[in-house]
C-alpha positions as a printed NumPy array, in Angstrom:
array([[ -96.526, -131.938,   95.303],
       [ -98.161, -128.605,   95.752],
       [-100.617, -128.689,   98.604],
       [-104.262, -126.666,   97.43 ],
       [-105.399, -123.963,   98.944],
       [-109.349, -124.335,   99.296],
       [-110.635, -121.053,  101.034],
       [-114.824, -121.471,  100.63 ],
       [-117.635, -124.425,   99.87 ],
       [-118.079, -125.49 ,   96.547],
       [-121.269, -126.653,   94.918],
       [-122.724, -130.082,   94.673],
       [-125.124, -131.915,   93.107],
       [-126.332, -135.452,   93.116],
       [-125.679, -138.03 ,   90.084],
       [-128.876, -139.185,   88.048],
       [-129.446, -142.015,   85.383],
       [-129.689, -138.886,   83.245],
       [-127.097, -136.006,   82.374],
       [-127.092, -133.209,   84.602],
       [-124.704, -130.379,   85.199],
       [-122.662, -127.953,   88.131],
       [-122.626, -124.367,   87.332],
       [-118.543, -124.03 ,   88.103],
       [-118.237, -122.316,   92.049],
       [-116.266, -119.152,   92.743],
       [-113.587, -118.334,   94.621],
       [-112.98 , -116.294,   97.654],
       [-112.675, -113.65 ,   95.691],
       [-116.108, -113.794,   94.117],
       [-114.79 , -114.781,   90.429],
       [-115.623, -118.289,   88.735],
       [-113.32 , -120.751,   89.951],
       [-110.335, -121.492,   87.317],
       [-109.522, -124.678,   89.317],
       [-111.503, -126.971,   90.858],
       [-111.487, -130.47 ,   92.867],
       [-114.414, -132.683,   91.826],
       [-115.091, -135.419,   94.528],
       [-117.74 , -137.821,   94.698],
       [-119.152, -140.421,   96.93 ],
       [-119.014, -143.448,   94.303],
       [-118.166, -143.739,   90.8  ],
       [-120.072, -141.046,   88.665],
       [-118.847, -139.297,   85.133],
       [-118.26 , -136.283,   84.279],
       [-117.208, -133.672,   81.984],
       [-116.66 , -130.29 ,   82.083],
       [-117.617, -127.679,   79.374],
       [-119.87 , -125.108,   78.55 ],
       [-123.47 , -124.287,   79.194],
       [-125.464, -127.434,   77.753],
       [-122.715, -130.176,   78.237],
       [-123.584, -133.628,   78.726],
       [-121.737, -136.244,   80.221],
       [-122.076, -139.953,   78.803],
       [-120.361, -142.99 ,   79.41 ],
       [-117.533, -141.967,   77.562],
       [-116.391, -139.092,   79.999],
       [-113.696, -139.174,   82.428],
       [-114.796, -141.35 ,   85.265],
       [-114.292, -140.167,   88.735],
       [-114.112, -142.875,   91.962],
       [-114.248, -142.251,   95.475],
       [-111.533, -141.635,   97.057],
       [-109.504, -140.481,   94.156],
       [-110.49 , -136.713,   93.502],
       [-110.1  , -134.862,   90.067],
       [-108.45 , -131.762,   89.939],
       [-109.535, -130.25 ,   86.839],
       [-108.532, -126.644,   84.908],
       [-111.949, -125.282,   84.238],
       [-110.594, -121.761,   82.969],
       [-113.19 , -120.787,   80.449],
       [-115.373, -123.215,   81.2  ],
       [-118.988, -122.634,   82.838],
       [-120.282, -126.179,   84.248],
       [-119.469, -129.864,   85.427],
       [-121.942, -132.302,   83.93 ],
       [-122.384, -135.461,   85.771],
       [-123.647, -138.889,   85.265],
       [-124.363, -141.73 ,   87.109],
       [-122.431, -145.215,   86.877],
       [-124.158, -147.68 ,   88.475],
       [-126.083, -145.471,   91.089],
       [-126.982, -142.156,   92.1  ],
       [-123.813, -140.469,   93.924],
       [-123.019, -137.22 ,   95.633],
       [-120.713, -134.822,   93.687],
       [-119.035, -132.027,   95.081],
       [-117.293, -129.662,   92.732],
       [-114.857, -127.454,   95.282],
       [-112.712, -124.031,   94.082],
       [-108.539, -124.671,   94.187],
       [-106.671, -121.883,   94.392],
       [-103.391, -122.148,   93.61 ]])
């Protein structure tokens, strides 16, 4: 296991009963992020895509506790959704 190298804040957001979305951080050196660690307080779903995604209650759920560490090369946001309740997300650049 490869330890990540984290090196500024990421963005964050908080989970709705509707579909919002994270414009992806950058770096520390001031490009978009091409990896990044989404953490959240509770359960919340998300998916990550382009400008306009929408996360349902199909998309990849993520719990607290467990982190996602996601390749967003290409990609522009993180949309979120709430579970069962609003939730803190934090979407954080990895570089590796």
């Amino acid at each position: 296991m490869q330890a990540l190298q984290i090196h500024t804040n990421g963005t964050g957001g908080t989970s709705g009963a509707t579909t919002a979305a994270i414009a992806i951080p950058v770096d520390s050196s001031g490009v978009k992020a091409q990896t990044v660690l989404v953490s959240v307080e509770g359960s919340t779903y998300v998916l990550p895509g382009i400008t306009g995604v929408e996360a349902t209650n199909a998309s990849t759920i993520v719990n607290a506790g467990a982190p996602l560490l996601l390749n967003v090369m290409g990609l522009t946001h993180i949309a979120h959704l709430q579970l069962t309740a609003a939730q803190r997300i934090t979407v954080t650049p990895v570089e590796m």
